[in-house]
C-alpha positions as CSV (number, residue, x, y, z in Angstrom):
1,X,0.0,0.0,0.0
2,X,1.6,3.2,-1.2
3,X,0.2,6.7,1.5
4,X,0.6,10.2,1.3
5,X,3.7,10.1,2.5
6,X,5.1,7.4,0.4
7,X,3.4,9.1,-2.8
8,X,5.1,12.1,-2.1
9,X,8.4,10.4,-2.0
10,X,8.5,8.9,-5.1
11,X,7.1,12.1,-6.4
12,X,10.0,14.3,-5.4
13,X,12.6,11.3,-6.2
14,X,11.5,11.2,-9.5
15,X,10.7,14.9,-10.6
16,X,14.0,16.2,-8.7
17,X,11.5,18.4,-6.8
18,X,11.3,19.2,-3.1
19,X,8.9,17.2,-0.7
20,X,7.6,20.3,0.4
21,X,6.7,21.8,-3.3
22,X,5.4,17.9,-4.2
23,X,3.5,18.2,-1.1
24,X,2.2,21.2,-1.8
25,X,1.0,20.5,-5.7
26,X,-0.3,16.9,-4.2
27,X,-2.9,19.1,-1.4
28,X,-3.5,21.5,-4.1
29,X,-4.8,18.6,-6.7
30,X,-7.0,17.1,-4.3
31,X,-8.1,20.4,-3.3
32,X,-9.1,20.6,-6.7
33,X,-10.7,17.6,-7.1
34,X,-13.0,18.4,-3.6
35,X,-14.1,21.4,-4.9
36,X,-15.3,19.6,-8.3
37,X,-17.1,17.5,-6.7
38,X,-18.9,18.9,-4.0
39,X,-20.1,21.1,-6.4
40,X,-21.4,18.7,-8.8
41,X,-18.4,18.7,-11.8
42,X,-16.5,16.1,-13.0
43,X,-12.9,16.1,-13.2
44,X,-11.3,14.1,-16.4
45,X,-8.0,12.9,-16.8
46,X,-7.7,11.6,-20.2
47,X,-6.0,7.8,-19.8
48,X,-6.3,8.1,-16.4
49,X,-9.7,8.1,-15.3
50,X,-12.4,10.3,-13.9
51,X,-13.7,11.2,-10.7
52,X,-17.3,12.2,-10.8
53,X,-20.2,11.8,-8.2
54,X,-23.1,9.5,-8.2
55,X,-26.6,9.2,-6.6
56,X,-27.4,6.5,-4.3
57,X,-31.2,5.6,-4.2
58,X,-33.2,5.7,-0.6
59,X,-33.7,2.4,0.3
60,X,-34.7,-0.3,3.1
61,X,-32.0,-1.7,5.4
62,X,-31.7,-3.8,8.6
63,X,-29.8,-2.6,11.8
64,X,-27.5,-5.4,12.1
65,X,-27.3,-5.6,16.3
66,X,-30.7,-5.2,16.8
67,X,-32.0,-6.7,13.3
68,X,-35.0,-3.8,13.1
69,X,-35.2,-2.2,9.3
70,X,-34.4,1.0,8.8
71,X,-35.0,3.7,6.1
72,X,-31.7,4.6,4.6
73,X,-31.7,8.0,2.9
74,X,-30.7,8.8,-0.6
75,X,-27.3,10.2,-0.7
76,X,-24.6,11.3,-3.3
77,X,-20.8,10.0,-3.3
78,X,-17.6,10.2,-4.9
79,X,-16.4,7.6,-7.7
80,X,-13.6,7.0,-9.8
81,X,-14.4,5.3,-13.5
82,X,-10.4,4.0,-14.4
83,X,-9.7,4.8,-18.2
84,X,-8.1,2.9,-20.5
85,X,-3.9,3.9,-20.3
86,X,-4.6,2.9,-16.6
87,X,-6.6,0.0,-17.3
88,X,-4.3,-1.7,-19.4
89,X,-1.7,-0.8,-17.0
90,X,-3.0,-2.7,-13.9
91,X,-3.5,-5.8,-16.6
């Protein structure tokens, strides 16, 4: 598993920049992406993928200690659709 840390790393290994300004671009992109999606845009990254939201229907559940059904509320929530460069990648 590869965290914040790690990413930023590699990042700064590879681009000959400074943690600190790889850190900073890294905030700054999911910052970004945050702000895309809470209000409602997408955010494409041709070969890469996209990270748009998506509506999850109201719908019946069961409480799982007490086994009594619930009403669980429609909602929205984040999602990531993989294109194909990384697709064929992760083959």
């Amino acid at each position: 598993m590869v965290n914040k840390t790690d990413l930023v790393n590699n990042i700064a290994k590879k681009s000959g920049l400074s943690k600190k300004d790889v850190e900073a671009v890294l905030n700054g992109f999911l910052g970004e992406v945050t702000d895309a999606l809470s209000t409602g845009d997408k955010v494409q990254l041709i070969g890469f993928g996209t990270f748009e939201t998506r509506k999850r229907s109201g719908r019946t559940g069961r409480n799982p200690q007490t086994g009594k059904e619930i009403t669980i509320a429609e909602s929205t929530v984040p999602a990531f659709k993989a294109g194909a460069k990384l697709k064929e990648a992760v083959k």
